[in-house]
C-alpha positions as CSV (number, residue, x, y, z in Angstrom):
1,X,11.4,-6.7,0.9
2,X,10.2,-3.6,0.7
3,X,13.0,-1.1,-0.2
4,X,11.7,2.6,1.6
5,X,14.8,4.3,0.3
6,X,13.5,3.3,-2.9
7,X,10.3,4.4,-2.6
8,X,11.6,7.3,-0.6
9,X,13.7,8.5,-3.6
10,X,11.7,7.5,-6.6
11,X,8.6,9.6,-5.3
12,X,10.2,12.6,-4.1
13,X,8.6,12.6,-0.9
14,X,8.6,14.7,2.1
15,X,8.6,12.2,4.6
16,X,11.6,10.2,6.1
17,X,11.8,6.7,5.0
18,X,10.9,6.1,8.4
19,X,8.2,7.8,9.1
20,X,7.1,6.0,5.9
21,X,7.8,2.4,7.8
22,X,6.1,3.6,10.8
23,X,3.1,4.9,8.5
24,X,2.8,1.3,7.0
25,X,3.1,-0.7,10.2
26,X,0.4,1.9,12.1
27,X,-1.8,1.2,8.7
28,X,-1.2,-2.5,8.4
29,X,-2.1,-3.5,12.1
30,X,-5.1,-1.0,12.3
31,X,-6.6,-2.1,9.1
32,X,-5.6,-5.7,8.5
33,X,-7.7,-8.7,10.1
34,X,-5.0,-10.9,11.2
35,X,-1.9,-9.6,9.7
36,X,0.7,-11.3,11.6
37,X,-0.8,-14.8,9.6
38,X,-0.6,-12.9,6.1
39,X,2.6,-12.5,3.2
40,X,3.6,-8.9,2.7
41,X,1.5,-9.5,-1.0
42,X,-1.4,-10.4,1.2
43,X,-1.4,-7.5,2.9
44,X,-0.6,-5.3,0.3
45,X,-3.3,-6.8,-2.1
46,X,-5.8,-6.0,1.1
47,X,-4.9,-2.5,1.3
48,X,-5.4,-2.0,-2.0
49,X,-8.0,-3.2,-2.6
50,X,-10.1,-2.5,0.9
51,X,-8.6,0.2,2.2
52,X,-7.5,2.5,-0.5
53,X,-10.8,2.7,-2.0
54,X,-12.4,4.0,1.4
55,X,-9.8,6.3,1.7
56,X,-10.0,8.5,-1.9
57,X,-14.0,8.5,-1.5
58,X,-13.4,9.9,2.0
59,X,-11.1,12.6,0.0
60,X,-13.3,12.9,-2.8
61,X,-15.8,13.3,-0.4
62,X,-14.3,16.2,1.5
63,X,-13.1,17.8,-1.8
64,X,-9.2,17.1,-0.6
65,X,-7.9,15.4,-3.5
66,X,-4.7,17.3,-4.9
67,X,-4.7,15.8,-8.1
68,X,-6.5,12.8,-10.4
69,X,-4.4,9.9,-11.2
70,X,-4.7,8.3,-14.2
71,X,-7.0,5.3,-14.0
72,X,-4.1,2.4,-14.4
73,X,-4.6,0.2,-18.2
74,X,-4.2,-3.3,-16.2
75,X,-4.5,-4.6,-12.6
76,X,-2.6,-6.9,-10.8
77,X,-2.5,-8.5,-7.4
78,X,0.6,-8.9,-5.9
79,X,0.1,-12.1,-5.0
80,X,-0.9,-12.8,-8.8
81,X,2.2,-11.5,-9.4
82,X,4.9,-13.1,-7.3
83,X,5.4,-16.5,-5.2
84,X,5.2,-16.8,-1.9
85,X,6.7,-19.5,-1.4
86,X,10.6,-18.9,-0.4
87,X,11.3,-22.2,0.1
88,X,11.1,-23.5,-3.6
């Protein structure tokens, strides 16, 4: 499960953890075909690598990007990561 206060804490953010739930399930069910069928991993692994991308090209686009992140060494999937399967 995804732990907001986590999140919330480790990035210093000025949002709510909240407002960071609401953001996610407003994202998730406007940009993920069939999301009540898909894992978390699933739909985290389709937001990354679908909708992220069209997002910092819209920034880079319209010149809004605050800062460049370093381009990450390795890539994983969630899903390549962890099991879905509870049951096991």
């Amino acid at each position: 499960m995804l732990n907001l206060e986590e999140l919330y804490n480790m990035n210093r953010l000025d949002v709510t953890p909240y407002s960071l739930q609401r953001y996610f399930y407003r994202l998730k069910v406007s940009k993920v075909p069939l999301w009540q069928n898909k894992t978390f991993c699933e739909i985290m692994d389709f937001l990354s690598s679908k909708v992220l991308p069209k997002y910092e090209d819209y920034l880079h686009k319209a010149g809004l990007e605050s800062e460049s992140r370093p381009e990450p060494q390795e890539c994983f999937l969630l899903s390549d990561i962890f099991n879905d399967s509870a049951d096991e």
